[in-house]
Residue frames as qw, qx, qy, qz and C-alpha x, y, z in Angstrom:
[[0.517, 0.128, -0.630, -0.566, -5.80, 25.60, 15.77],
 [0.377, -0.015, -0.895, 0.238, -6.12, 23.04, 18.21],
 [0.191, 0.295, 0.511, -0.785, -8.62, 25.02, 20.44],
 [0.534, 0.200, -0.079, -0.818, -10.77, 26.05, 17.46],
 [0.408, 0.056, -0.875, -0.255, -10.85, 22.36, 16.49],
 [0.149, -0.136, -0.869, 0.453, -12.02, 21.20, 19.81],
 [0.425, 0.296, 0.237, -0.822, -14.77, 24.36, 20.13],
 [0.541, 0.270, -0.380, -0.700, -16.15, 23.06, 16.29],
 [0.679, -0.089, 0.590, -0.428, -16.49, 19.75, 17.65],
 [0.701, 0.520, -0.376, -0.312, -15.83, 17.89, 13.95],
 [0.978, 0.074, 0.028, 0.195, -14.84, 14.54, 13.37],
 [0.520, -0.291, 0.141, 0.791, -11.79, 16.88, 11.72],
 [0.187, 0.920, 0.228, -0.257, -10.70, 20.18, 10.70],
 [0.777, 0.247, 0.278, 0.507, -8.87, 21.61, 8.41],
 [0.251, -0.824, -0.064, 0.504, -6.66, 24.71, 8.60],
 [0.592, 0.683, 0.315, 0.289, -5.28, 26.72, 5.70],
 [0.362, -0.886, -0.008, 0.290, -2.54, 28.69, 6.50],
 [0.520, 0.828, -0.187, 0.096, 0.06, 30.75, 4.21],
 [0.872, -0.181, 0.219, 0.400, 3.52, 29.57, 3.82],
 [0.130, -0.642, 0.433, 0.620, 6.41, 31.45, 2.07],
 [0.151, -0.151, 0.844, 0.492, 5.89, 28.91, -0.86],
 [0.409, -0.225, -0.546, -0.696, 2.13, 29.09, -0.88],
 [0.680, -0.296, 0.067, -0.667, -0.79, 27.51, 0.93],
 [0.301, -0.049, -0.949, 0.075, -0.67, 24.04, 3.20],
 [0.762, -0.405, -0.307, -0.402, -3.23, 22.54, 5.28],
 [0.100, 0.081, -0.903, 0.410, -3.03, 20.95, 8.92],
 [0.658, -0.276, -0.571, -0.405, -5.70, 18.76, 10.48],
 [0.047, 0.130, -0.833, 0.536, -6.84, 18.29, 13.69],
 [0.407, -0.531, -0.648, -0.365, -9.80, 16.41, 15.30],
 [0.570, -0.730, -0.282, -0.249, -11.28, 17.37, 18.65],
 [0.821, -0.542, 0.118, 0.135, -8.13, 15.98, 20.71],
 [0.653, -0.371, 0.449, 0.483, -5.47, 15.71, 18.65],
 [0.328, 0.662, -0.355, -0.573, -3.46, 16.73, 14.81],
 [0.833, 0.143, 0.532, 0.050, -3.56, 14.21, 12.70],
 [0.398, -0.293, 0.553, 0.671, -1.36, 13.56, 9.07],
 [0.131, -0.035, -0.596, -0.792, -4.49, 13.75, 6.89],
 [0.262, 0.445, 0.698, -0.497, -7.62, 14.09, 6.25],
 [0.229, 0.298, 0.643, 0.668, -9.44, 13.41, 2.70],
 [0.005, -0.782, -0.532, -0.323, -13.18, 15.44, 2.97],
 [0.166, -0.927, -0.123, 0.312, -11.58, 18.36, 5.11],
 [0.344, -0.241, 0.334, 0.844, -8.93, 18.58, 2.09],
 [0.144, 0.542, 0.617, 0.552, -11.36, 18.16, -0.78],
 [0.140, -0.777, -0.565, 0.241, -13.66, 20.72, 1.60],
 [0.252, -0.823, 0.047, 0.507, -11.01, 23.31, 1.92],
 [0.303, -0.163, 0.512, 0.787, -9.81, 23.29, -1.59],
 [0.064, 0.639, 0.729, 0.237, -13.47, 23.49, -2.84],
 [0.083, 0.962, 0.247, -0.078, -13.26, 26.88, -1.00],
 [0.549, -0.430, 0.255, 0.670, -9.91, 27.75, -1.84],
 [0.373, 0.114, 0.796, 0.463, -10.82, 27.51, -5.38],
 [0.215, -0.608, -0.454, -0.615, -14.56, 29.50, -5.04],
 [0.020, -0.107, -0.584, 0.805, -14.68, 31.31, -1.86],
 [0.392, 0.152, 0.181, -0.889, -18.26, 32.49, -0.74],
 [0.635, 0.310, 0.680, -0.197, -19.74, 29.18, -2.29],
 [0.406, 0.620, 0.079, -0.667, -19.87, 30.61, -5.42]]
């Protein structure tokens, strides 16, 4: 996650990855993971919610 972060070059990203209990999130910016991150949650729940934009 930490590579693709760095390639996408974003303030931060935001990763979505499946859990036995459901879906969490990790964040990371260019360099480092960080504990949060409000517009890459809202982002990634916006597609969670409507994939494909729709």
């Amino acid at each position: 996650m930490q590579r693709l972060a760095m390639e996408m070059n974003l303030a931060e990203t935001a990763f979505i990855y499946p859990k036995d209990d459901g879906y969490h999130l990790r964040w990371f910016t260019p360099v480092a993971e960080v504990e949060l991150c409000g517009h890459a949650t809202l982002a990634s729940a916006r597609y969670y919610y409507n994939p494909l934009g729709r």
